[in-house]
MOPAC internal coordinates of N, CA, C and O (Angstrom, degrees):
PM7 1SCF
backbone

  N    0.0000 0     0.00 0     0.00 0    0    0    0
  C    1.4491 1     0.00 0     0.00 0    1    0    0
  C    1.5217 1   111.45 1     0.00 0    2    1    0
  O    1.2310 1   117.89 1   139.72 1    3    2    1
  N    1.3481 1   121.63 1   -40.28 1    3    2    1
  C    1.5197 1   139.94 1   155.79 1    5    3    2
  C    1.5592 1   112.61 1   -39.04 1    6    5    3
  O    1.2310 1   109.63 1   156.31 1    7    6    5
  N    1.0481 1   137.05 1   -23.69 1    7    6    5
  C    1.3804 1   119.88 1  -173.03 1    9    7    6
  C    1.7942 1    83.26 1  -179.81 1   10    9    7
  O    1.2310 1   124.25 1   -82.45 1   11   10    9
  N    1.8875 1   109.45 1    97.55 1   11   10    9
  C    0.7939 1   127.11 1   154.24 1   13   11   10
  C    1.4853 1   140.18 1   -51.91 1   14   13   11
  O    1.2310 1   104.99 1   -59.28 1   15   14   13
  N    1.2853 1   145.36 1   120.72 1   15   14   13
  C    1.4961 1   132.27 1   170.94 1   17   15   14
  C    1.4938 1   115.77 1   -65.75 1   18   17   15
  O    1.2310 1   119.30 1   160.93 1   19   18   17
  N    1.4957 1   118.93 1   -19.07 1   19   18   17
  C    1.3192 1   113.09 1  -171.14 1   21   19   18
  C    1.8090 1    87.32 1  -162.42 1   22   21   19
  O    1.2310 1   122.90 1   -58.08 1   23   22   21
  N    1.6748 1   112.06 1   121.92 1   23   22   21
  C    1.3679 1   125.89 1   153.43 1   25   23   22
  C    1.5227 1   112.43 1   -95.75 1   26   25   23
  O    1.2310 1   122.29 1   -53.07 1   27   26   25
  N    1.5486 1   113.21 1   126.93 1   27   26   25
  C    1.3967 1   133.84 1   163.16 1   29   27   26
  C    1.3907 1   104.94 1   -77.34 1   30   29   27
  O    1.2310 1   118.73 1   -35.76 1   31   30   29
  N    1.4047 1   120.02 1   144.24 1   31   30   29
  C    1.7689 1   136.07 1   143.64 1   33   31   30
  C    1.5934 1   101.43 1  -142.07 1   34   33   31
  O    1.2310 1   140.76 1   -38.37 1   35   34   33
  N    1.7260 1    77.32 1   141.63 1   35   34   33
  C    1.5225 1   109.70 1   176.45 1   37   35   34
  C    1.8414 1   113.18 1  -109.08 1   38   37   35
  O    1.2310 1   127.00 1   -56.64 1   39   38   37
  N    1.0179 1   104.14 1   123.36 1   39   38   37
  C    1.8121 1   107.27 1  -156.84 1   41   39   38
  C    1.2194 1   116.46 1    31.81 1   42   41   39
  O    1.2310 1   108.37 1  -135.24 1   43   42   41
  N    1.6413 1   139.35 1    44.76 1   43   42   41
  C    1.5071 1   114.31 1  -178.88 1   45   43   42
  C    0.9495 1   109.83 1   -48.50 1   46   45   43
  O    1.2310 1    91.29 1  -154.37 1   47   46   45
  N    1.3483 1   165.80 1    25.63 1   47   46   45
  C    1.5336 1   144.41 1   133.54 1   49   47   46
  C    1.2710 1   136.90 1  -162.19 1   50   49   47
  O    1.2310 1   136.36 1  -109.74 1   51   50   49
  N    1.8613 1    85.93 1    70.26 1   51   50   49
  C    1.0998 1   123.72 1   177.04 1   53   51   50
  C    1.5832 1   121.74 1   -75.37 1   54   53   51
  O    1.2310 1   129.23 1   132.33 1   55   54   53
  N    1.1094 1    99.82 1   -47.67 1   55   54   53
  C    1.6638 1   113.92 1   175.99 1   57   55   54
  C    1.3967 1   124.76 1  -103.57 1   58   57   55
  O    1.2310 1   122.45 1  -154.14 1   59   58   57
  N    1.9421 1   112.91 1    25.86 1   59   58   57
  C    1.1470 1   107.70 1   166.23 1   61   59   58
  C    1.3769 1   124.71 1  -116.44 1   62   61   59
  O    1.2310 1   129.20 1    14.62 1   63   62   61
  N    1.4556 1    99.87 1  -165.38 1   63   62   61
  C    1.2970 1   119.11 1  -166.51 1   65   63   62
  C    2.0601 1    96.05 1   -90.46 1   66   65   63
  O    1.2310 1   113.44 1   -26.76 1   67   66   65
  N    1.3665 1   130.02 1   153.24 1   67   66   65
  C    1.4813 1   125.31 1   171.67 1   69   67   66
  C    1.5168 1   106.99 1   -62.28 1   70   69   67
  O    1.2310 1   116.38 1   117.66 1   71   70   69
  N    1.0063 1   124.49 1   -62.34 1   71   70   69
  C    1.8791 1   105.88 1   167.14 1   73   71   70
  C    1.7223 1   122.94 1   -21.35 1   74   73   71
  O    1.2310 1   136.18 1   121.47 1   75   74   73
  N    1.6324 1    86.27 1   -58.53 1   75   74   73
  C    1.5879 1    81.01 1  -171.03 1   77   75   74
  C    1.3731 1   112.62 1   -82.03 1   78   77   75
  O    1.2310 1   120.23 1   178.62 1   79   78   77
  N    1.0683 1   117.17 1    -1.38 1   79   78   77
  C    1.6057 1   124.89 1  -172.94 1   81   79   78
  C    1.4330 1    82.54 1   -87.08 1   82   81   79
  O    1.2310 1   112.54 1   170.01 1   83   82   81
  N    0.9285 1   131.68 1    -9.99 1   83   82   81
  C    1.6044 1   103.50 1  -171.60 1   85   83   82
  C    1.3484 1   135.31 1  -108.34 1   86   85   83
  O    1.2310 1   135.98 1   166.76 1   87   86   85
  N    1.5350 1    86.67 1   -13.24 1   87   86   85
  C    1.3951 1   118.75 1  -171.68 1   89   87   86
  C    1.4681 1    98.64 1  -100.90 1   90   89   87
  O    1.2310 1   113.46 1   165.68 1   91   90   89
  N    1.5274 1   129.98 1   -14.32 1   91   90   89
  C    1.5165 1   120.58 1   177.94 1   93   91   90
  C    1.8153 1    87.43 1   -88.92 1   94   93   91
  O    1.2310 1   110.91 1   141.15 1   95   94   93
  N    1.2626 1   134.70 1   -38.85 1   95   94   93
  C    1.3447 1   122.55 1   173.05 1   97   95   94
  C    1.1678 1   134.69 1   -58.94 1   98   97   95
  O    1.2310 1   124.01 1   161.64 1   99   98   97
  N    1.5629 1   109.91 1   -18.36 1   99   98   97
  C    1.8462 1   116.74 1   171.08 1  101   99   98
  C    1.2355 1    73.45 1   -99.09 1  102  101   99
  O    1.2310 1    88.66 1  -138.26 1  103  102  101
  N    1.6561 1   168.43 1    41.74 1  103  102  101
  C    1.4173 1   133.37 1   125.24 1  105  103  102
  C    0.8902 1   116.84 1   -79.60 1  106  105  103
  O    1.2310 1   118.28 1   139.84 1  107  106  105
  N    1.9301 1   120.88 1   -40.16 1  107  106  105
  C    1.1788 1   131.59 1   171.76 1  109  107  106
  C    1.5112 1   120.25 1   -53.28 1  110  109  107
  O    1.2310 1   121.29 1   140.91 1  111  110  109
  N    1.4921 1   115.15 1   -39.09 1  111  110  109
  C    1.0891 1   109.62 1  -170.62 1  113  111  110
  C    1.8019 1   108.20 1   -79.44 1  114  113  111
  O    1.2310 1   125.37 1   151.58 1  115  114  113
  N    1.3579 1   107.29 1   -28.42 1  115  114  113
  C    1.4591 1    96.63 1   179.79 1  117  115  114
  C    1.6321 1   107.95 1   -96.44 1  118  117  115
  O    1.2310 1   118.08 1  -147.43 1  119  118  117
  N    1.2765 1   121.26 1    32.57 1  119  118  117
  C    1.2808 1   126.47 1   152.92 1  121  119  118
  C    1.4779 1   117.69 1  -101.58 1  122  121  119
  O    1.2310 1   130.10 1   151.12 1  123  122  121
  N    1.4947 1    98.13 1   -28.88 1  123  122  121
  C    1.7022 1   114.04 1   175.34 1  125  123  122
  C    1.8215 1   104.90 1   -48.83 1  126  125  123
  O    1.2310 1   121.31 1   145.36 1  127  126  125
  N    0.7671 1   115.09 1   -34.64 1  127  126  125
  C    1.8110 1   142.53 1  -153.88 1  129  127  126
  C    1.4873 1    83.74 1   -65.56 1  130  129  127
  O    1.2310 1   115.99 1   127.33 1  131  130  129
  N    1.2684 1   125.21 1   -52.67 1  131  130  129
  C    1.9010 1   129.56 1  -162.53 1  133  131  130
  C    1.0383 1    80.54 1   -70.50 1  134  133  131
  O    1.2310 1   131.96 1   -12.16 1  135  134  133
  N    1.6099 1    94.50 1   167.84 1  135  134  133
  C    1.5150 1   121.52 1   167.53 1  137  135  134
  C    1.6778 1   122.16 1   -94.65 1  138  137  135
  O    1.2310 1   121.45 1  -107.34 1  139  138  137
  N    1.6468 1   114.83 1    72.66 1  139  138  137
  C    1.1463 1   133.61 1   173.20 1  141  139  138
  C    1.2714 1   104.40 1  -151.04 1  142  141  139
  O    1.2310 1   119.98 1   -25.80 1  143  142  141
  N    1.7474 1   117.64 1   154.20 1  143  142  141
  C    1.3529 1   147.32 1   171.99 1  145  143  142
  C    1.5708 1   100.98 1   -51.61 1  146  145  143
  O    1.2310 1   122.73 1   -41.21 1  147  146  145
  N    1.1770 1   112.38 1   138.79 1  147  146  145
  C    1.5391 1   116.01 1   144.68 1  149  147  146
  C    1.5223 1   142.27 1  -133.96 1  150  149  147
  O    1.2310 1   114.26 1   -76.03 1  151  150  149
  N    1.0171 1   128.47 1   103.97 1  151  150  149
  C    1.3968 1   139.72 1  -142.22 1  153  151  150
  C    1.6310 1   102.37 1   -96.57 1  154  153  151
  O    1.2310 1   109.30 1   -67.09 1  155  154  153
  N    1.7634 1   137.66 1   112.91 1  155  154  153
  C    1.1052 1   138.63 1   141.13 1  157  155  154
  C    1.1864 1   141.64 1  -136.99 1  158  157  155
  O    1.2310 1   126.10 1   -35.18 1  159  158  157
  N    1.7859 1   105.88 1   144.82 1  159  158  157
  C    0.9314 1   120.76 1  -159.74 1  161  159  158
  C    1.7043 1   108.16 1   -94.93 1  162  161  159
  O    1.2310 1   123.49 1   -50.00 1  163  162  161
  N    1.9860 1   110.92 1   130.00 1  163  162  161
  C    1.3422 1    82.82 1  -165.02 1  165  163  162
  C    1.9522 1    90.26 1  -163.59 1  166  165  163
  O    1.2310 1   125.90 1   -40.07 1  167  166  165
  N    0.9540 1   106.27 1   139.93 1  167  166  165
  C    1.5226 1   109.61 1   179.43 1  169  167  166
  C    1.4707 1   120.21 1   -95.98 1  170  169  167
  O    1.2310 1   124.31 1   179.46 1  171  170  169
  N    1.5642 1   109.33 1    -0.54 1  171  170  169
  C    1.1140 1   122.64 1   175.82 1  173  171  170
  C    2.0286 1   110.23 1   -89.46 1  174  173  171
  O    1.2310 1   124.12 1   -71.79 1  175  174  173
  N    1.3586 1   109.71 1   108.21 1  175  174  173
  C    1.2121 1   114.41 1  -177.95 1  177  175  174
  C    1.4724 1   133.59 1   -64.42 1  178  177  175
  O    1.2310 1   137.60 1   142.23 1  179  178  177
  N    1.5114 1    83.50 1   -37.77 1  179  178  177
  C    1.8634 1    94.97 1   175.75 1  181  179  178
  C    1.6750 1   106.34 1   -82.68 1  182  181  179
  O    1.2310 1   115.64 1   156.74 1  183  182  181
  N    1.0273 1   125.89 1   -23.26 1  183  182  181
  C    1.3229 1   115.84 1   179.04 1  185  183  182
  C    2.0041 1   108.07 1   -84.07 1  186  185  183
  O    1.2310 1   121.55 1   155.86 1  187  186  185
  N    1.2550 1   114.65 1   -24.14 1  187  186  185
  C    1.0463 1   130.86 1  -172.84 1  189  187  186
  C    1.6842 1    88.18 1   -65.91 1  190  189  187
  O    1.2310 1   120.91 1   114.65 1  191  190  189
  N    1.3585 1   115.87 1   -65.35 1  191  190  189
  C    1.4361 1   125.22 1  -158.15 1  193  191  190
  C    2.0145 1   106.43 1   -63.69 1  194  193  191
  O    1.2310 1   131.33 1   148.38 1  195  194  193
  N    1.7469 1    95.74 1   -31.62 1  195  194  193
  C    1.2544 1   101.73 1  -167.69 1  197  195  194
  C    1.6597 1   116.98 1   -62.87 1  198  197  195
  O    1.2310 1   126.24 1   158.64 1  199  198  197
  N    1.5898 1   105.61 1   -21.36 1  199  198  197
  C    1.7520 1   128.59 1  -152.34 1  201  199  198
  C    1.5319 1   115.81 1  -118.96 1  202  201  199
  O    1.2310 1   127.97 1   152.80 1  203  202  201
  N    1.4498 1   102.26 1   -27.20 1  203  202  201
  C    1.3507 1    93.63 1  -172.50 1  205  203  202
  C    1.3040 1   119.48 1  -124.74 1  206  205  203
  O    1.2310 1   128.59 1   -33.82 1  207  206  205
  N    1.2945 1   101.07 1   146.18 1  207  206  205
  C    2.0484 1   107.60 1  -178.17 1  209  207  206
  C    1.7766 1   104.09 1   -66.99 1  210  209  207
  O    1.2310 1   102.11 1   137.95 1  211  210  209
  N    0.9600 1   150.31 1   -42.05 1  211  210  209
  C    1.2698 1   154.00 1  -160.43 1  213  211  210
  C    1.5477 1   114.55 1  -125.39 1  214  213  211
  O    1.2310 1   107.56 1   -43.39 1  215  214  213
  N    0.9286 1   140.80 1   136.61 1  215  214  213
  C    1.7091 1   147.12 1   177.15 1  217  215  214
  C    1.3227 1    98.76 1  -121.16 1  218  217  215
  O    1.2310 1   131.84 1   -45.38 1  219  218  217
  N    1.4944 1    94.74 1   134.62 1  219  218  217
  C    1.9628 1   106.44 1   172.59 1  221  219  218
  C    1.5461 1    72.49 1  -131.01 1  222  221  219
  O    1.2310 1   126.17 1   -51.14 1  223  222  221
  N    1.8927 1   105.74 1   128.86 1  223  222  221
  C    1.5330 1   127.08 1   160.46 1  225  223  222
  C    1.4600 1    87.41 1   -86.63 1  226  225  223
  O    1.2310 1   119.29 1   -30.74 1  227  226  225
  N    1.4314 1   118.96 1   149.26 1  227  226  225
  C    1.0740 1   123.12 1   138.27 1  229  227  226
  C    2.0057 1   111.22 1  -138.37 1  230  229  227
  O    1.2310 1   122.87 1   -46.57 1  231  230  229
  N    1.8248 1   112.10 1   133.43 1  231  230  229
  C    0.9456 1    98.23 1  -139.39 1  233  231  230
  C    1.4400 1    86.62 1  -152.72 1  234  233  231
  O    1.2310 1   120.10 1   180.00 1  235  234  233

């Protein structure tokens, strides 16, 4: 539970403000940095496009 192989999010930033949206995306991204998976789920496109190496549409 201490040191995951793969972290899930479900809309991280869905219900924020652009500050905080931005600052959970430089968390993600400097968590991206370790050596574990990261899995999110997110309806937001530009943040989708902004963060992640791979896109799964599902549609």
């Amino acid at each position: 539970m201490l040191d995951p192989e793969i972290l899930c999010f479900d809309e991280p930033t869905s219900a924020l403000d652009a500050e905080s949206a931005q600052k959970v995306t430089e968390l993600i991204k400097s968590l991206s940095k370790k050596d574990m998976g990261i899995l999110i789920v997110t309806h937001d496109e530009s943040f989708a496009t902004n963060i992640a190496t791979e896109i799964i549409n599902l549609s």
